[in-house]
N, C-alpha and C positions, 0 to 999 in steps of 0.2 A: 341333264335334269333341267327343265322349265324354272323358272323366275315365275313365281306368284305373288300379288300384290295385297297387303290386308292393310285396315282400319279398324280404329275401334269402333262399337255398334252406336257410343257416344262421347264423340271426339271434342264437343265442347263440353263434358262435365268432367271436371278433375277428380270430382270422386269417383268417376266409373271409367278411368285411363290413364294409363300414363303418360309422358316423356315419346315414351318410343309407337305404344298404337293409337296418341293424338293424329299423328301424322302417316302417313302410309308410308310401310315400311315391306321392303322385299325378303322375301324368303326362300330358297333352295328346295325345293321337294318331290321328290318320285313321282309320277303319274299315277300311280297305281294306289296312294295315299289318300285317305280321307280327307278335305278341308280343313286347314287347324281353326278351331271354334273359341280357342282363349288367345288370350297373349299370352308370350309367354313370359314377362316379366311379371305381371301385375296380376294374370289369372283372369282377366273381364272379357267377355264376351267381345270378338275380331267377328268380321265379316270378308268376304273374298271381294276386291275391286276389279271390276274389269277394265284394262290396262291397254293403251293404244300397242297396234301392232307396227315392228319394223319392217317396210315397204319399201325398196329403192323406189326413187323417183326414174320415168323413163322422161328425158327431155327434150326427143324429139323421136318422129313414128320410123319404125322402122320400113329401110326403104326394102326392093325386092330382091336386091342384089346383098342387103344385110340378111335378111331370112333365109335366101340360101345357103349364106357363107355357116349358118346356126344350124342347119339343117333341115330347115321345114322345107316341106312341098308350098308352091306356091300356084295358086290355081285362079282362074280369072272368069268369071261367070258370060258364058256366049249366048245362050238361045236358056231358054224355060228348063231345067233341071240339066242344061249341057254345061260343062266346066274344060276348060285347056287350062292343059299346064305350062307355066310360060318358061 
């Protein structure tokens, strides 16, 4: 199940948030689930945040001897639409 991200719709007013959707708080839920639209402590009005995605860092390119060992083809451009495989 995906990790989705909500706040409240007004995280500086105390009277329209609480505690928990002041601050963006994660929550567990099905794909196939509608957006939750309250919190669900307080009942106020939640919006969905869009939330950085996890990326490995690559820290250096791979060479042609790493891409084969992975399995790509690795191909080398000769002449105008001609390619050798190396």
């Amino acid at each position: 199940m995906p990790i989705y991200e909500y706040i409240s719709e007004h995280p500086e007013d105390p009277e329209r948030s609480c505690t928990v959707c002041r601050r963006v708080f994660e929550l567990r839920r099905p794909v196939d689930r509608a957006p939750l639209e309250r919190c669900l402590v307080c009942k106020n009005p939640v919006r969905k945040v869009i939330s950085r995605v996890n990326v490995p860092e690559i820290t250096k390119p791979l060479s042609v001897s790493d891409a084969k060992a992975a399995g790509f083809t690795v191909l080398e451009k000769r002449d105008k639409g001609v390619y050798e495989k190396l």
